[in-house]
C-alpha positions as CSV (number, residue, x, y, z in Angstrom):
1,X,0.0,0.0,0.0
2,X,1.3,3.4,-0.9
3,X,0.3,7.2,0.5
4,X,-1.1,9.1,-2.1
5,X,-0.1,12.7,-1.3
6,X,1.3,13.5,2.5
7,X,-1.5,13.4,4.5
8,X,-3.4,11.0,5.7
9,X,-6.4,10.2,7.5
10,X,-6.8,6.9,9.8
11,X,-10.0,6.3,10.6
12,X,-11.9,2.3,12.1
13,X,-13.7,0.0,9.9
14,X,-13.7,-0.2,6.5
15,X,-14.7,1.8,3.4
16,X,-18.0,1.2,3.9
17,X,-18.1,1.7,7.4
18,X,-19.9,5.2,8.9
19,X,-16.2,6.6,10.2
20,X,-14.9,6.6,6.7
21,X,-18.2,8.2,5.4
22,X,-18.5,10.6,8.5
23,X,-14.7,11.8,7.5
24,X,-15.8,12.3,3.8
25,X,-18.7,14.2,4.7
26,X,-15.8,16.3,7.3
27,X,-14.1,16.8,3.8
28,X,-16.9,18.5,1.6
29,X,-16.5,21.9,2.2
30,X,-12.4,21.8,2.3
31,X,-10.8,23.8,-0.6
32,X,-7.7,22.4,0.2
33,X,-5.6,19.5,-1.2
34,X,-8.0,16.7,0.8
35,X,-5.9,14.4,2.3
36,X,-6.0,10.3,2.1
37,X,-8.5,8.6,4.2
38,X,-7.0,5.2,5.3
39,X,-9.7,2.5,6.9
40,X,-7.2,0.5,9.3
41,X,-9.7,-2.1,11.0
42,X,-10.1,-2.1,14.8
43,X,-8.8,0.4,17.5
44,X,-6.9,-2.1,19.0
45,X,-4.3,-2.0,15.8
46,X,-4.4,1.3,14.8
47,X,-0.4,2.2,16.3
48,X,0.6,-1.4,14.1
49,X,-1.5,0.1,11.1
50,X,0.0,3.1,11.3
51,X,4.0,2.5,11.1
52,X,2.9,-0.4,9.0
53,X,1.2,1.9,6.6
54,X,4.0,4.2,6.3
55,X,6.9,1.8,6.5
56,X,5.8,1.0,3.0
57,X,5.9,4.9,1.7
58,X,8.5,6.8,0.5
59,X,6.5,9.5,2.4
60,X,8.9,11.8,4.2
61,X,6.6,14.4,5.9
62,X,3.8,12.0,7.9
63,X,1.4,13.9,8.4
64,X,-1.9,12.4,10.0
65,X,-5.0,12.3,12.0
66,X,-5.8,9.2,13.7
67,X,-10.0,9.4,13.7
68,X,-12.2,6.9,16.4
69,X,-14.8,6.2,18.2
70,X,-14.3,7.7,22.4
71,X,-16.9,4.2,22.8
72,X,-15.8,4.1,26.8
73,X,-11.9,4.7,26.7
74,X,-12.6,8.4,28.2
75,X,-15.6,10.5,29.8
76,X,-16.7,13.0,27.2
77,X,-15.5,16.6,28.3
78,X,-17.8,19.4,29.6
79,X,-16.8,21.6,26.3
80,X,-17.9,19.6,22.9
81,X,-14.6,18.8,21.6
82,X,-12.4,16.2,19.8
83,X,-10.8,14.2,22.6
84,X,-7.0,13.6,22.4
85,X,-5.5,10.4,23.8
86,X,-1.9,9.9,22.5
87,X,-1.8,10.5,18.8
88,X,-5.1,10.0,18.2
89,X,-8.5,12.3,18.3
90,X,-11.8,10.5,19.8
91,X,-15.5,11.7,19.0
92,X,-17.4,13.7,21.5
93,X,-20.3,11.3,21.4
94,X,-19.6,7.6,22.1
95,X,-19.9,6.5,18.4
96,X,-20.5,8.0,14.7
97,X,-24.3,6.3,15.6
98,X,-24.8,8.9,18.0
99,X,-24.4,11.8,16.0
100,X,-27.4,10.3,13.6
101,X,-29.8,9.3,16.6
102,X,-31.8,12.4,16.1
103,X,-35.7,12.4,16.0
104,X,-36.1,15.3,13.3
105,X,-33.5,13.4,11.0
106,X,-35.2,9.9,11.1
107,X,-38.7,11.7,10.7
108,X,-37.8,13.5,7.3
109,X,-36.4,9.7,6.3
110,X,-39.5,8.2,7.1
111,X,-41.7,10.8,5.4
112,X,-39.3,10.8,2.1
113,X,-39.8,7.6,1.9
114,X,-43.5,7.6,2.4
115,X,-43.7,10.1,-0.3
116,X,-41.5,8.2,-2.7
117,X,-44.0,5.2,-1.8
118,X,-46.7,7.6,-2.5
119,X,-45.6,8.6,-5.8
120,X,-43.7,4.7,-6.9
121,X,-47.0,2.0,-6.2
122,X,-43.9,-0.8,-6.7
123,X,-41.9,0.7,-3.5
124,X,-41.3,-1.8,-1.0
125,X,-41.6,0.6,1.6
126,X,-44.1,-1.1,4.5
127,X,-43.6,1.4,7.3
128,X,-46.6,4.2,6.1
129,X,-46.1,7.2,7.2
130,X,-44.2,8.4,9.6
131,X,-45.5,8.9,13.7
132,X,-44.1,12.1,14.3
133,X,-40.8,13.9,16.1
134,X,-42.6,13.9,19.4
135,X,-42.8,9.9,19.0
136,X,-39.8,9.5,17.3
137,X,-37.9,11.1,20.4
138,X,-39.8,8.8,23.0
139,X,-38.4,6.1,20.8
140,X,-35.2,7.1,21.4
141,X,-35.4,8.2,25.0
142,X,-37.4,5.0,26.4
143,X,-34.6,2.9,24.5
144,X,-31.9,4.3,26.2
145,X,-33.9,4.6,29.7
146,X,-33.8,1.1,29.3
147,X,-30.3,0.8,28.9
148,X,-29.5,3.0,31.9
149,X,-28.2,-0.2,34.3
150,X,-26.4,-1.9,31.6
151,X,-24.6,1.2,30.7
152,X,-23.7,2.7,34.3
153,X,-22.6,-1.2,34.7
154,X,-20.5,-0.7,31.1
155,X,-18.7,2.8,32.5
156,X,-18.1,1.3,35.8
157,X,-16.0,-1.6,34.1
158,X,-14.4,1.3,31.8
159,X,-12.7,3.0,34.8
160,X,-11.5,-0.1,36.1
161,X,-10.0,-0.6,33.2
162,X,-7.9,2.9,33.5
163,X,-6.5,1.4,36.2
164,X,-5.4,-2.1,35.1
165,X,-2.1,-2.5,33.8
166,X,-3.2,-4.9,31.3
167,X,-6.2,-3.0,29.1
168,X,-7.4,-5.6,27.2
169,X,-7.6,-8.1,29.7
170,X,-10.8,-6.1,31.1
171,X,-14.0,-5.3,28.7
172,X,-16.9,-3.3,29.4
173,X,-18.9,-6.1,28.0
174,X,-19.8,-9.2,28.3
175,X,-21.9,-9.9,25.1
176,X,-19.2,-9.7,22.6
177,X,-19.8,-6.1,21.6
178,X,-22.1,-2.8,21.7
179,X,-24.9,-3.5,19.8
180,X,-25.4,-7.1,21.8
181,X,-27.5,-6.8,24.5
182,X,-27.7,-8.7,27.3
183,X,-30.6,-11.1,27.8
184,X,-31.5,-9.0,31.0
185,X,-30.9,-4.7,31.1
186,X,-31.4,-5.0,34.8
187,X,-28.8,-3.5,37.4
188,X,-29.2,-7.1,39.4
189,X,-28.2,-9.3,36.2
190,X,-25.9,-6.6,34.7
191,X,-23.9,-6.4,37.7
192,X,-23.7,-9.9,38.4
193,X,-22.2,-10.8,35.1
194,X,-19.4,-7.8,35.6
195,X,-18.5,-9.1,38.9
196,X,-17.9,-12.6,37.0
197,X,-15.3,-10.9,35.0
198,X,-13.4,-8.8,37.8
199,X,-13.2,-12.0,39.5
200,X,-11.6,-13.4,36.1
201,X,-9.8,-10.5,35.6
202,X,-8.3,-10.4,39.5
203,X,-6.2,-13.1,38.6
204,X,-4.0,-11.0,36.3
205,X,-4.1,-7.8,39.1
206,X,-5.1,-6.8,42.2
207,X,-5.6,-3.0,41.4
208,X,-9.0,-4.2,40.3
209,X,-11.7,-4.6,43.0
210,X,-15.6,-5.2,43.8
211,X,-15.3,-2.4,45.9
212,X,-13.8,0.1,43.2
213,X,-16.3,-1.0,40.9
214,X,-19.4,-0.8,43.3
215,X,-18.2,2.6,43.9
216,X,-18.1,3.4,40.2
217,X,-21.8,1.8,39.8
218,X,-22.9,4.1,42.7
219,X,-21.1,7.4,40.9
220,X,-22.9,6.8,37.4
221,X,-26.6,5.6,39.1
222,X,-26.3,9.2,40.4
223,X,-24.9,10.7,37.6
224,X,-27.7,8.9,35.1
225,X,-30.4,9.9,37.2
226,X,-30.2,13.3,37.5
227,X,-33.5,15.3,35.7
228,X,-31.0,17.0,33.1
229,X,-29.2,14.5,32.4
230,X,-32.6,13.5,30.6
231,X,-34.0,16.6,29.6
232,X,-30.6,17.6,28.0
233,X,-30.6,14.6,26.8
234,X,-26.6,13.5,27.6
235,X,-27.4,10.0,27.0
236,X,-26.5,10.4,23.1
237,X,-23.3,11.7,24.6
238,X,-22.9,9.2,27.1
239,X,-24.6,5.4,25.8
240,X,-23.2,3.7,23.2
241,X,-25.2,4.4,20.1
242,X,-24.6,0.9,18.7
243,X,-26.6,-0.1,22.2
244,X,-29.5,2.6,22.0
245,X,-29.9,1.2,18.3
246,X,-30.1,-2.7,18.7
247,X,-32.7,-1.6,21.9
248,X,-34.9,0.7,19.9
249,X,-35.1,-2.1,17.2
250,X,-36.1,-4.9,20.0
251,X,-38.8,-2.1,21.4
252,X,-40.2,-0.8,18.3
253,X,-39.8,-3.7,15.9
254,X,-42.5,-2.8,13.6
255,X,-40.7,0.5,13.4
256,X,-38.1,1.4,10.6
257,X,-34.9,-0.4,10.1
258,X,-32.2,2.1,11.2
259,X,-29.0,0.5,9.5
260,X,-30.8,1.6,6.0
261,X,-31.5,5.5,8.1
262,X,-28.0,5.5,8.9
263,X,-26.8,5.2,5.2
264,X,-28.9,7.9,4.3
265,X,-29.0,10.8,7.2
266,X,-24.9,10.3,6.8
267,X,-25.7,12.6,3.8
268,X,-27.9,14.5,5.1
269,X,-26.3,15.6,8.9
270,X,-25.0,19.1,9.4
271,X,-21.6,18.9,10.2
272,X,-21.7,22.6,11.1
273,X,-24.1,21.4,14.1
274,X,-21.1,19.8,15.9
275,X,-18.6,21.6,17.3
276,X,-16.0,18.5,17.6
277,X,-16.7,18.1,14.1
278,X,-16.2,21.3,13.2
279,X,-12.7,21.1,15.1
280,X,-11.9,18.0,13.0
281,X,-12.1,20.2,10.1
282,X,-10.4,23.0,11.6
283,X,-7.4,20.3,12.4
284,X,-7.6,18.5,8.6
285,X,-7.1,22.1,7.0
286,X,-4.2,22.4,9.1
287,X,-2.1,19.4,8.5
């Protein structure tokens, strides 16, 4: 593989994945020479990637952005802002999915697509009209109230994991992934399947404790129940998007797909409507 140009983008996934498309739509409105975008698989091997990548340049001048997810490696900051950790720049929001969870976007998908069924008899669109924004955002909102446990439980794993020695060894999961729930969302079952992998992961260190992590389920019950942390609606900061997703689906199943939303509103979002975005930008110009 060989740079085209000297600056690159790194971004997770592949080219059809929502960071690569996220990063294009960054792009648009750049007059400058647009740099490389470069999809380098999981987080876990973007350093390898990286001198990989270049290794097999002649580039002299490396120039890049390393582009990811924040998922639960860092609390989102007070200011809306990129997040720096090492050589790399995290999202605000958990995930590219939570910058497309937004009621008045997947509204005006559903009623285009209404209308085109409206105006094309042959559409296979079986969803009628749409319900409205007001319904649309209790979708969102009773998905993620339902999450609430599971994710405290997820962020309570996540700072035990700042303080093992041995990352990896630690998830905030235990169903293979955001986007798998568990069978239960309740604090009881959620915690009870965490504990089973502190007491796994005790083995490899002791800095890891129940107590340290009963103490971080107690700090996030608090923090997720405050009234604005509702009516301000941080939990498309603060939930995994791949999570509110898969929980909307399983609640509202005769509701739209949103993998099909997603591959539309990506052309439709306002980048100017995110100030870490808009930083992104700011940073591409400058490399």
């Amino acid at each position: 593989m060989s740079v085209v140009g000297d600056k690159v983008i790194f971004c997770e996934g592949k080219q059809t994945s929502l960071d690569f498309r996220l990063i294009n739509r960054v792009l648009e409105n750049l007059s400058i020479n647009k740099p490389t975008i470069v999809p380098s698989g999981s987080k876990f091997t973007f350093s390898v990637f990286v001198e990989g990548y270049f290794s097999r340049s002649e580039t002299i001048n490396k120039k890049y952005i390393v582009f990811r997810d924040r998922d639960f490696d860092v609390k989102p900051t007070d200011n809306i802002q990129l997040i720096p950790i090492g050589s790399m720049l995290l999202t605000h929001r958990a995930c590219v999915e939570n910058y497309l969870l937004d009621s008045n976007l997947i509204h005006n998908y559903w009623v285009t697509r209404y209308i085109e069924k409206q105006n094309n008899p042959i559409s296979r669109w079986g969803h009628g009209d749409s319900p409205g924004i007001a319904a649309i955002s209790t979708w969102i909102e009773q998905a993620a109230k339902s999450l609430q446990d599971y994710q405290v439980v997820r962020w309570a794993l996540a700072d035990l994991i700042q303080l093992s020695a041995s990352r990896q060894q630690l998830r905030t999961t235990w169903t293979g992934g955001s986007g798998k729930l568990p069978s239960l969302l309740t604090l009881q079952h959620c915690q009870s399947e965490a504990l089973t992998l502190i007491n796994q992961f005790q083995q490899a260190t002791s800095i890891v404790t129940q107590d340290r992590f009963l103490e971080s389920i107690a700090a996030y019950q608090q923090h997720f129940s405050q009234p604005n942390f509702w009516s301000d609606r941080q939990y498309l900061i603060w939930f995994h998007g791949k999570d509110i997703q898969k929980a909307m689906q399983q609640q509202q199943s005769q509701y739209i797909s949103l993998n099909p939303f997603f591959d539309w509103a990506l052309n439709q979002i306002n980048v100017n409507e995110h100030p870490d975005l808009i930083e992104l930008q700011n940073r591409i110009a400058l490399l």
